[in-house]
N, C-alpha and C positions, 0 to 999 in steps of 0.2 A: 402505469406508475408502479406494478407489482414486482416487475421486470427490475426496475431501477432501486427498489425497498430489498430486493432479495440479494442485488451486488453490493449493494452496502453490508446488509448481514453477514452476508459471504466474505467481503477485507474485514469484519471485527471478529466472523470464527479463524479468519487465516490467521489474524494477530496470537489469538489466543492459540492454535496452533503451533505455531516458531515460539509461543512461551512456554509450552508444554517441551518443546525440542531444548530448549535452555535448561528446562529441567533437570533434562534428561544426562544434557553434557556437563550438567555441572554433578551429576551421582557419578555418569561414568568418569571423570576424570578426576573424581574427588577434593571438588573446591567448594566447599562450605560459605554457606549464608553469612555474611553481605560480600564479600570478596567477588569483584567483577574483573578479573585477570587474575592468572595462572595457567592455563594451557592454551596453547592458539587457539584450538578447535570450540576450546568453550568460548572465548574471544569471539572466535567469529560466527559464532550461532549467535552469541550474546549483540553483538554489533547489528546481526541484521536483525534481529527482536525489535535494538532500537530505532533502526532506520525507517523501520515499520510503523513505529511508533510516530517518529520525524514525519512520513510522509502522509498518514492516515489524517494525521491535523489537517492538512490542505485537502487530501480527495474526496473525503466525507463528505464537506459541506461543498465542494463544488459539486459532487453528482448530485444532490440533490435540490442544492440551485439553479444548476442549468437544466434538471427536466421540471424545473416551472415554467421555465420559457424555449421549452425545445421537444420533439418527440422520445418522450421515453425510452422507447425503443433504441433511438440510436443512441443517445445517454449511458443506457445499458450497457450497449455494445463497449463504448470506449471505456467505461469502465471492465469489462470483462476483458481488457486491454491492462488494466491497471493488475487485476488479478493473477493472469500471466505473467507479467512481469516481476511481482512479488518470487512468484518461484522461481525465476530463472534468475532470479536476484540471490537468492537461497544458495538456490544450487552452484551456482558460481562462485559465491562468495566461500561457502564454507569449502569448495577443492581448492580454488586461489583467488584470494581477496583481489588478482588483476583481470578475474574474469569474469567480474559484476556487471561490468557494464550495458551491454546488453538488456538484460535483468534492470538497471538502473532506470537505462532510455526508457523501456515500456512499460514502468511505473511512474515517470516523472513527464512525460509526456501527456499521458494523458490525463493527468493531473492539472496541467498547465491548459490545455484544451479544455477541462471541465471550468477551469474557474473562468477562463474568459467569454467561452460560450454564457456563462451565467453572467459576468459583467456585460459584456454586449447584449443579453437578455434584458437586464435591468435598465439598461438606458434607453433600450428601443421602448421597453413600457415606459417610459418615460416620455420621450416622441412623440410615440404613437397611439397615443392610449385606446 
């Protein structure tokens, strides 16, 4: 389970990460507190902050509910799947918002495989107790 505790820790420092890079685009390009538009590139560090945000609501609790009813290990894995994709989500989006996708699939993926491995976990203990 230490496996599956340390990918989680890992998508809430990657959050705080791309928040830190929001930071940073909003000194270099000199757009002041609250104002969330004025230059693309703050735009699009800013947008994947919150897509980050969007998606970490669903991956959290699926990694963690699917390694109650699955080996850890491979829990892990797909979430180290999700982590991957965060960057390539980054990187893509902030050269051209068309070439997130990629980045998107392998955060949303397995996102979607976390949660159902946990629903199909939950109903098999249901079953089969």
């Amino acid at each position: 389970m230490a496996w599956v505790d340390i990918v989680g820790i890992a998508a809430v420092l990657q959050l705080i990460a791309f928040s830190v890079l929001v930071g940073r685009a909003r000194r270099d390009y000199a757009l002041p507190a609250p104002a969330t538009s004025g230059h693309p590139l703050f735009e699009r560090y800013y947008r994947v902050q919150m897509n980050t945000v969007e998606t970490l609501i669903a991956f959290l609790p699926g990694l963690w509910l699917a390694a109650k009813y699955w080996p850890p290990h491979y829990v892990a894995a797909v979430g180290a799947v999700y982590l991957l994709g965060r960057v390539l989500y980054l990187r893509g989006y902030v050269r051209d918002p068309k070439d997130r996708h990629v980045g998107y699939v392998l955060s949303s993926a397995p996102t979607a495989v976390l949660l159902l491995a946990a629903l199909i976990g939950a109903i098999r203990s249901l079953i089969l107790p």
